[in-house]
C-alpha positions in Angstrom: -4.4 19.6 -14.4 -2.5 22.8 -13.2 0.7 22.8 -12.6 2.7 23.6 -9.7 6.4 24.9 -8.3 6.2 24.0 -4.7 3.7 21.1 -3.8 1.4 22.1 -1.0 -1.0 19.6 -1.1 -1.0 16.3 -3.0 -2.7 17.1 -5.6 0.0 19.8 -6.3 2.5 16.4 -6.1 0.1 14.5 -9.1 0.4 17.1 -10.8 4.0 17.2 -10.8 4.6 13.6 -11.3 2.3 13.7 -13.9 4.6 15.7 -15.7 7.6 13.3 -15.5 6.3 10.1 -16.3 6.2 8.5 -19.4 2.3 8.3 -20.6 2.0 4.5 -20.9 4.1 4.2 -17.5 1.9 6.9 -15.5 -1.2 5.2 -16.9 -0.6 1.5 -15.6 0.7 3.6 -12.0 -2.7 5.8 -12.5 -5.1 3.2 -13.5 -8.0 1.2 -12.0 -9.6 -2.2 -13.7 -12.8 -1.8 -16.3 -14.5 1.3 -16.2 -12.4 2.2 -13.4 -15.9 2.9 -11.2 -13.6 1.2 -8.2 -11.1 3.5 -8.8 -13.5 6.7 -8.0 -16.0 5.0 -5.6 -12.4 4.6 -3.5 -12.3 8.6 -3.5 -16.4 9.6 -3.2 -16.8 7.5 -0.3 -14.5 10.0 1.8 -17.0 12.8 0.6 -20.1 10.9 2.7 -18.4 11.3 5.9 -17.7 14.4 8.0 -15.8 15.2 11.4 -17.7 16.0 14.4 -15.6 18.4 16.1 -15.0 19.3 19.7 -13.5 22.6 21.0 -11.8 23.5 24.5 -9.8 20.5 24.6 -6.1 20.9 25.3 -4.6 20.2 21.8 -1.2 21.9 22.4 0.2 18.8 22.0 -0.6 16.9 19.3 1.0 13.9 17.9 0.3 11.6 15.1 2.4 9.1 16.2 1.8 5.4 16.8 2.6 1.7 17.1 2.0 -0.8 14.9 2.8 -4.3 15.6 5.4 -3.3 18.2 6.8 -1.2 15.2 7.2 3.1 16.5 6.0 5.4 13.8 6.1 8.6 13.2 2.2 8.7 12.0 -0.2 6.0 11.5 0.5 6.1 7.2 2.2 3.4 5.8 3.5 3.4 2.6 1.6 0.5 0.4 3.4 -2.0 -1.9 3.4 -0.9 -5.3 5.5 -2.6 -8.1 7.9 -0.9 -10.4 9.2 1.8 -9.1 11.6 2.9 -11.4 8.4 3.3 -13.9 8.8 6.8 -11.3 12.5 7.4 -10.4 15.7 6.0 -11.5 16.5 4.7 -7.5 12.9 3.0 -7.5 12.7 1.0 -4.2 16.2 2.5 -3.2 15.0 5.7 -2.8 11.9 5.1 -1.3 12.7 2.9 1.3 15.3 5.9 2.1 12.7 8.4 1.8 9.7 6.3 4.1 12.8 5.6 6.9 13.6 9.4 7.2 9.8 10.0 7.6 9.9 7.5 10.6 7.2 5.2 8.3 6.7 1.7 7.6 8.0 0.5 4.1 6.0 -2.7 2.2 8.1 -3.5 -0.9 6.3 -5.3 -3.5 7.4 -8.9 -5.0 7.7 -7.1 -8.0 10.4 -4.3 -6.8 13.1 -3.9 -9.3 15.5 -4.1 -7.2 16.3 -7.0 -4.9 14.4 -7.3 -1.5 17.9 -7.5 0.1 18.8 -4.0 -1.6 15.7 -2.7 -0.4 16.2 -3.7 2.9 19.8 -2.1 2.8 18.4 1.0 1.5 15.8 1.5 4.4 18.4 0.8 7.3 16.9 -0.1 10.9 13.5 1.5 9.6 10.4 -1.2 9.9 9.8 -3.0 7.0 7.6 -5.6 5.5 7.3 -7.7 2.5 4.2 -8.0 0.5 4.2 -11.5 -1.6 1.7 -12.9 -4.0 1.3 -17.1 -3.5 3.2 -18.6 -6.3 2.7 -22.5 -7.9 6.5 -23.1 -7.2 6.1 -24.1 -3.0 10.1 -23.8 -3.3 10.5 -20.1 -4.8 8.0 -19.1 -3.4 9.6 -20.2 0.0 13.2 -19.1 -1.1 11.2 -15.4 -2.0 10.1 -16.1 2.1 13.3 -17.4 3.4 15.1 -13.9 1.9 12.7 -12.0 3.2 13.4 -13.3 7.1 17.0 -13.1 6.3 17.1 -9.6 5.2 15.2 -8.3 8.3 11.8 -8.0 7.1 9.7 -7.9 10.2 6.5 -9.1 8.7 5.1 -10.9 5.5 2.5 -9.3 3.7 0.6 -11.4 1.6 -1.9 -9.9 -1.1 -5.1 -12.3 -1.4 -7.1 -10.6 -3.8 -5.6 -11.2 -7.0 -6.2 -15.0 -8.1 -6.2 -13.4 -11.5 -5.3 -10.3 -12.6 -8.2 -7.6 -13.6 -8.9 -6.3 -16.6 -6.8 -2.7 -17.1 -7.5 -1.2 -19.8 -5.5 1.6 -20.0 -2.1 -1.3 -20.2 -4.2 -3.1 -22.8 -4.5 -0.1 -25.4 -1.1 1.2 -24.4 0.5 -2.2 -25.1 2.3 -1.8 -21.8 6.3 -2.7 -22.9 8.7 -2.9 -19.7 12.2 -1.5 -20.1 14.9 -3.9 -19.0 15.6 -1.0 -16.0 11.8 -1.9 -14.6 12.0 -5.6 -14.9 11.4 -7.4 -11.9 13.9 -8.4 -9.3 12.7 -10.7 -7.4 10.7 -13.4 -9.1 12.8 -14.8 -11.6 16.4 -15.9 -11.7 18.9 -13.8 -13.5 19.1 -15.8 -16.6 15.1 -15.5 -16.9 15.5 -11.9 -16.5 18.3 -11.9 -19.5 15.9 -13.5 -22.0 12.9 -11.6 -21.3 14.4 -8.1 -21.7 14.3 -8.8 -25.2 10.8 -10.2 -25.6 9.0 -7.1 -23.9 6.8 -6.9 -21.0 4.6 -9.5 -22.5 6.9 -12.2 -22.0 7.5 -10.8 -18.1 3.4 -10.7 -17.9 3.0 -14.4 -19.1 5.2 -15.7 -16.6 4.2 -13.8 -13.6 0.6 -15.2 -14.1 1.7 -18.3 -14.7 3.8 -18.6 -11.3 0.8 -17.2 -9.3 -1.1 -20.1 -7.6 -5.3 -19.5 -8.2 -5.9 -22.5 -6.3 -4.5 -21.7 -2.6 -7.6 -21.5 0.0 -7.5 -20.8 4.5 -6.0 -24.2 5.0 -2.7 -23.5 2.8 -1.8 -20.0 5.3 -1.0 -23.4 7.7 2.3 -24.0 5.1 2.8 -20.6 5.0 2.9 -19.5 8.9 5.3 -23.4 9.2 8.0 -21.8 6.6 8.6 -18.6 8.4 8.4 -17.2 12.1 7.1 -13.9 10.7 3.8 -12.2 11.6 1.6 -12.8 8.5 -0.5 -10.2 7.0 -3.5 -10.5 4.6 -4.3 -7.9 2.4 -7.2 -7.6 0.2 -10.1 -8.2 3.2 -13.1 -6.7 1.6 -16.0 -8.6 4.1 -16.7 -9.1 7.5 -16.5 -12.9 6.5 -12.9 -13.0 5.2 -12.0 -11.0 8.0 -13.7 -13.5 10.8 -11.9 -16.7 8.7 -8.2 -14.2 8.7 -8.2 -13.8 12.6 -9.7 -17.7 13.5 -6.4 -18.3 11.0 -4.1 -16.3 13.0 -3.3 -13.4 11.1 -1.1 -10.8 12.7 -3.3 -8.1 10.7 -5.3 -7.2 7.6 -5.6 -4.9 5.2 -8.7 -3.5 3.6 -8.0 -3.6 0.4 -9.8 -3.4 -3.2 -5.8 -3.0 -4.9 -6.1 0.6 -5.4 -9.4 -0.1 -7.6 -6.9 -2.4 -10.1 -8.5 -5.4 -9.4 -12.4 -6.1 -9.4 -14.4 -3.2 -10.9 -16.3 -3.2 -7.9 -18.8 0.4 -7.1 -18.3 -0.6 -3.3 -15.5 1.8 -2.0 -13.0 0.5 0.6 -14.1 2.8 3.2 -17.6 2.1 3.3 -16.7 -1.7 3.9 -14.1 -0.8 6.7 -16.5 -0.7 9.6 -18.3 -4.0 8.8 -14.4 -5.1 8.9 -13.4 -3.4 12.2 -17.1 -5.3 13.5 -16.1 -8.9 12.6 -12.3 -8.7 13.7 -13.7 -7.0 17.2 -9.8 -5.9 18.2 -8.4 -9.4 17.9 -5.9 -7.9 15.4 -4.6 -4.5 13.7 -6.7 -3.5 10.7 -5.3 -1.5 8.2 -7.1 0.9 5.8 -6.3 1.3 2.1 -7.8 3.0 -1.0 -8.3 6.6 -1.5 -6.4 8.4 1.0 -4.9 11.9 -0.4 -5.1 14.1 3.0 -5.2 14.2 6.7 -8.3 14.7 6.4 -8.7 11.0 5.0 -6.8 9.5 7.2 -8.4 11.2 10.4 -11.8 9.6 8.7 -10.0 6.3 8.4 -8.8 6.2 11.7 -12.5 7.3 13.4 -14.2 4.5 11.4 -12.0 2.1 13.0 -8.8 1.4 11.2 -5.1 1.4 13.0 -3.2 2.8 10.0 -4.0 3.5 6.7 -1.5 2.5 3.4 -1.2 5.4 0.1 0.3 3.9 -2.8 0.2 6.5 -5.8 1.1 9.4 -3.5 4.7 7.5 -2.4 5.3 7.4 -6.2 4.4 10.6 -6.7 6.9 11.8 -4.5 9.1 9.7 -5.9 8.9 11.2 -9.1 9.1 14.4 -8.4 12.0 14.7 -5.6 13.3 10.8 -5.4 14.1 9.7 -1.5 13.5 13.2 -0.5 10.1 13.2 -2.6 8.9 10.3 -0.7 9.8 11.9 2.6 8.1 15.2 1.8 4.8 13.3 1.1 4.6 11.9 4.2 5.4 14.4 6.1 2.9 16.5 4.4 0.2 13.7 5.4 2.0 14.0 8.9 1.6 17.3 9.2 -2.1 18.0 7.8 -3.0 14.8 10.2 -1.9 16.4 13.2 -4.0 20.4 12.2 -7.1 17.9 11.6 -6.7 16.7 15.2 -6.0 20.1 16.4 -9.3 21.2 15.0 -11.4 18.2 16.3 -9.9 17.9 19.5 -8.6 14.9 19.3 -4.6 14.8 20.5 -3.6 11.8 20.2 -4.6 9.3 17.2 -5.9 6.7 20.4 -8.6 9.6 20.6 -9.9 9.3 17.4 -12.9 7.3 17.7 -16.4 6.8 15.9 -17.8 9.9 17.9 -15.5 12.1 15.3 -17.0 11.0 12.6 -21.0 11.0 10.9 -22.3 10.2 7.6 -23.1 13.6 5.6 
């Protein structure tokens, strides 16, 4: 992969980050589950779609930016939860909750932030934020994890609902993935838990992170849920029009398209290509959001067309955080901003309420 000074695009910032993080740490940050065909069917389904565009319409003035859930933002690109940030930068989830707030974006920390959700929330100021959770066997933690979360000024609760178990990732396997004790997480385990594992390895932290996730929850447990905290809930992981019909008769605030980045089930079926059977079933009853694949403007103008409200990048966010920390972050987004707002300049679309199916046809 060449090699860069200044990042123009992100595949300039990859390249960059690539550079700076540890093999075995960039792998688990870079990989997909099995043969990774999720991973790239993510990617090639952007390449089946092209923009329709229209010319001598005023575009003087346009604006990427938004609302989402009452929430002002800059541009309709949030950045996704991701675990371990300090894998990327010393300042993890410090610095990018800094760097998404000065980019006017939405922040979702991950349960599995290395550094507390409290801190997080510190670090981002007044910007939105939301807290992604995975369901856990302990009711208790699991509702203490919820209870810090409304405390701390989290203004949603993002729940991930495709990962009963975890999928297969090779890459971690024939790496023999080993945390540091500096990307151990924060949140899931009490300090004294945290003391013992840091000398038994990542395997240690692995065991007992799948052995706290609960497999068994189904609809009816999003009741106990929705009881413990006043917060909009959030389901991430839709991949049908069915799950999305049962999320909004369950009173979800919003959903998330989702496949996990391709880390999950090795599934050929990219997230995009499920997205309007998605948009179909919910019928406007509730915000969908896009996730999976999105490295330009370009995507996310695509995204946006087929019917979602905001789309989530993951890897990018951590690629700017290795490369430039809080202002890495920042830079990213903005770069998505910016390239966001010349695609709608050359469709003729001003405003991202204008972008609409008409923009869009399969190649």
């Amino acid at each position: 992969m060449r090699m860069v000074d200044q990042p123009l695009c992100l595949d300039d910032f990859e390249a960059l980050a690539r550079a700076k993080i540890r093999q075995d740490y960039w792998d688990y940050i870079a990989g997909g589950a099995g043969a990774e065909r999720a991973l790239a069917a993510n990617r090639a389904a952007f390449a089946r779609i092209a923009l329709r565009p229209r010319v001598l319409v005023d575009v003087s003035a346009c604006t990427a930016a938004t609302t989402l859930l009452g929430h002002e933002l800059a541009s309709p690109v949030v950045v996704a939860p991701t675990a371990y940030h300090r894998m990327s930068h010393p300042e993890g989830e410090l610095a990018t909750a800094r760097g998404a707030a000065d980019a006017g974006a939405l922040y979702i920390p991950s349960i599995f932030s290395n550094y507390p959700l409290e801190d997080v929330a510190a670090a981002g100021g007044a910007a939105p934020r939301w807290q992604q959770l995975y369901w856990l066997h302990d009711r208790e933690a699991f509702g203490a994890v919820v209870d810090r979360a409304t405390a701390a000024g989290y203004s949603a609760l993002v729940l991930t609902v495709d990962a009963p178990v975890i999928g297969l990732r090779l890459r971690d396997a024939r790496n023999a993935l080993t945390l540091d004790a500096d990307t151990l997480p924060a949140n899931l385990f009490a300090a004294q838990d945290l003391l013992t594992t840091r000398s038994e390895g990542s395997s240690a932290v692995a065991t007992q992170s799948l052995q706290a996730f609960d497999a068994s929850i189904t609809w009816d447990d999003l009741a106990w849920l929705r009881d413990r905290s006043p917060l909009p809930l959030v389901l991430k992981g839709i991949a049908t029009a069915e799950d999305a019909r049962l999320a909004v008769e369950h009173g979800v605030a919003a959903i998330v398209v989702s496949n996990h980045g391709g880390r999950q089930l090795d599934n050929p079926i990219g997230t995009l290509d499920i997205l309007p059977e998605v948009v179909e079933a919910v019928a406007g009853r509730c915000p969908v959001l896009f996730d999976g694949g999105v490295r330009t403007g370009h995507d996310v103008a695509v995204a946006l067309a087929l019917g979602a409200d905001a789309v989530l990048v993951g890897r990018p966010a951590l690629w700017g955080l290795a490369v430039g920390g809080a202002a890495g972050v920042t830079q990213v987004l903005r770069l998505l901003q910016t390239e966001l707002e010349r695609v709608m300049a050359l469709i003729g679309r001003p405003t991202v309420e204008s972008i609409d199916a008409s923009a869009v046809r399969r190649a």
